[in-house]
Every structure is written in structure tokens, then in C-alpha cells.
N, C-alpha and C positions, 0 to 999 in steps of 0.2 A: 271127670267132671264132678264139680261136688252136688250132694243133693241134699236134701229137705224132705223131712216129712211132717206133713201138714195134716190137720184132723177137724175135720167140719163136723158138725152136729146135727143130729137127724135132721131137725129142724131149722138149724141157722143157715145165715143167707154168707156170713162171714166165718170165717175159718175163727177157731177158738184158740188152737194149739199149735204152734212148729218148732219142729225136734230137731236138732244134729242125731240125737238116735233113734234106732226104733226100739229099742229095749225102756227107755225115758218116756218113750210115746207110751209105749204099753202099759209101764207102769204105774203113768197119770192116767192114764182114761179107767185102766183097773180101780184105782185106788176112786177116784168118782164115780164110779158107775155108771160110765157113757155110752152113750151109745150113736151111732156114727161112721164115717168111713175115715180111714187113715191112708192118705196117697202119698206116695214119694213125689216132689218135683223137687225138677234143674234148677238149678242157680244160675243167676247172671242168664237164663234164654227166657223166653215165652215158650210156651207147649203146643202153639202153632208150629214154631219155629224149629221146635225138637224131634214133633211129631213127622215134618217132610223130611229134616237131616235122617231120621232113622226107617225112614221108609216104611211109617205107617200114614201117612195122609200123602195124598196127592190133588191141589186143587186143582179142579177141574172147568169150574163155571166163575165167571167173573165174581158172582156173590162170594165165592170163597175166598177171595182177597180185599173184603170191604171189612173196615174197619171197625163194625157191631158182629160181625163173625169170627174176625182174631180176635178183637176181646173176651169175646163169650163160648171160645172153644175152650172144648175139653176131649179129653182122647183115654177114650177105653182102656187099650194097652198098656195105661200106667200101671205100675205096682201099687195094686191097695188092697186094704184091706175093710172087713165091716165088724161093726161091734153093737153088742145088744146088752145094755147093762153091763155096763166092762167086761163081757167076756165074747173072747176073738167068736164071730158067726161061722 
């Protein structure tokens, strides 16, 4: 599966940055002094989506399949990382 890594800002509501690497990722939030979290996500899935094929969500209660809840998930388990003034936390 191919993936992406994306980098939101302490503060942003919108992602700033997405990488094919994370060497590229590293070296732009270094090189600005960002500070922020850096997640890998799937290509081509949702992380609703990702998160049951991989066996870390299971919903349980009708709200878990309403459509303001697949939008606005998000899943722990990803690979990420946090940055404090461009340097990894």
C-alpha cells in the first residue's frame, strides 16, 4: 500500500505539508522550524477504513458508522511523529 506523510501544525486546522518521504518531511519542517505532528497516511483508503481492515477499530454502536464520525476519525495507532521548533520531540 502506498502511503503519505502529512504534517499539521501545532495550530492549523489544515494539513501544511505531504511528503512521498519522510526524510523530505524532516528536512522541511527542520529547515522552518515547525513545530507539529508528522502522520503517515494510506493512499486511496479513509483511516476509518484502514483502521478496521487492520484490526485496530471495531465499531460497535450505530454512531460509529455515521457519517460525522468517519469524517472526523482519526486513529492513534498511526505512525507519527511530533516536532517542537524543527526538532523531532
Amino acid at each position: 500500500m502506498k502511503e503519505v506523510w502529512v504534517f499539521n501544525g501545532a495550530m492549523a486546522r489544515f494539513p501544511s505539508g505531504i511528503f512521498l518521504s519522510l526524510e523530505n518531511a524532516k528536512d522541511w519542517i527542520k529547515k522552518n522550524r515547525l513545530s507539529g505532528a508528522l502522520t503517515k497516511y494510506p493512499v486511496d483508503k479513509g483511516v476509518y477504513d484502514w483502521a478496521i481492515e487492520n484490526d485496530l477499530f471495531c465499531p460497535k454502536e450505530d454512531k460509529h458508522k455515521s457519517p460525522s464520525f468517519i469524517g472526523g476519525f482519526t486513529c492513534a495507532s498511526m505512525e507519527h511523529l511530533h516536532f517542537e521548533n524543527g526538532e523531532e520531540d
